[in-house]
N, C-alpha and C positions, 0 to 999 in steps of 0.2 A: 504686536501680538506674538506669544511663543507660539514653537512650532509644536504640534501635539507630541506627548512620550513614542518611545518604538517600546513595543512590545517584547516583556521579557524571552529570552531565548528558551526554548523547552530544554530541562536535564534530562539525563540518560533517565528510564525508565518512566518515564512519565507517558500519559497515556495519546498524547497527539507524537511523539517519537514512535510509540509501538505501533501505530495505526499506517506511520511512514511505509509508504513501497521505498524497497530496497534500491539504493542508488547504482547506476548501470556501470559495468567495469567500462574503464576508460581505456581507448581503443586509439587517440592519440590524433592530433589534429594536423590538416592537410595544409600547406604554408601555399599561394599563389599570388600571383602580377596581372593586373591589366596594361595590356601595350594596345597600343593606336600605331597605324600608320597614318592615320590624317587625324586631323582633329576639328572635327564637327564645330563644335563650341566655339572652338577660339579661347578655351581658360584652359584647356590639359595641357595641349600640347602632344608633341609626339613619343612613341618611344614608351617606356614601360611609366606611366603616371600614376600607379598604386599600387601598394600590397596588401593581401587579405589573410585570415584566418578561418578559415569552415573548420567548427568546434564540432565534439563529438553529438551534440545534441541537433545540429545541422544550422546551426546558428551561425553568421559571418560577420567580422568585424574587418570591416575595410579603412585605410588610410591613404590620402590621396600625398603624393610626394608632389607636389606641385607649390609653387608660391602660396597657394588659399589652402592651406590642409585645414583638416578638418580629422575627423576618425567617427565612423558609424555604423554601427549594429544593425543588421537586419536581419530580418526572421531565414533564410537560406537563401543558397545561392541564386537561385531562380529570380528574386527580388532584387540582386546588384545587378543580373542580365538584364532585367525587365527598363531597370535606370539607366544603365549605362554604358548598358549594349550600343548602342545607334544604331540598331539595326544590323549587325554584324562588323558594325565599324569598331571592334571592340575586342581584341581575342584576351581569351583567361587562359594561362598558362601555369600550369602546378610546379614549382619549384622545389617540392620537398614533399614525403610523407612520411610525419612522425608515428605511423601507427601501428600497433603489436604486429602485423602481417607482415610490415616491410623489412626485410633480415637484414639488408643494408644498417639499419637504424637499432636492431636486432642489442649488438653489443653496446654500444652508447647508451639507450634505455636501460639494461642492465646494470650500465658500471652508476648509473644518477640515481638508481634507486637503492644501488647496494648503499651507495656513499649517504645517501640519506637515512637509512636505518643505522647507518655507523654512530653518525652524528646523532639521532634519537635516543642509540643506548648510550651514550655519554654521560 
């Protein structure tokens, strides 16, 4: 059995594009660790056994660094705590914020996106 067609893309001006809400300036996404000092399970282990992604939309893609990875999307954070908390046996620790507020990250945002418009006008 084929798999059914995907559906043409809409072109610029077409009347499902104009009806589009405007897409949200991106604000830049938060890098984090789960670390264990015990491990409930018996399959993490101790010590930092994944990193995550919380995207601008509040969406989290987590990967477990353990022998079983895996990599899994969940609708925000509250839904990795709810799995994988153990009840506090679980700390999330933010290792990075790529986002327009953080001035640290300030000039590096800057120099990726000049370097991309470089490469654009080429």
């Amino acid at each position: 059995m084929q798999a059914p067609a995907l559906p043409a893309l809409p072109q610029t001006g077409d009347k499902d594009t104009e009806e589009r809400q405007e897409v949200p300036k991106v604000r830049g996404v938060k890098l984090f660790e789960l670390r264990r000092k015990i491990d409930i399970s018996g399959v993490s282990g101790i010590g930092t056994v994944a990193q995550g992604v919380i995207f601008d939309n509040g969406k989290v893609a987590l990967t477990w660094l353990t022998p079983f990875t895996s990599v899994t999307v969940y609708e925000n954070l509250n839904h990795v705590i709810a799995v994988h908390g153990h009840d506090g046996a679980t700390q999330i620790v933010q290792i990075a914020d790529l986002s327009d507020e953080n001035e640290f990250m300030k000039p590096f945002r800057e120099k990726i996106l000049n370097s991309g418009t470089e490469e654009l006008s080429k």
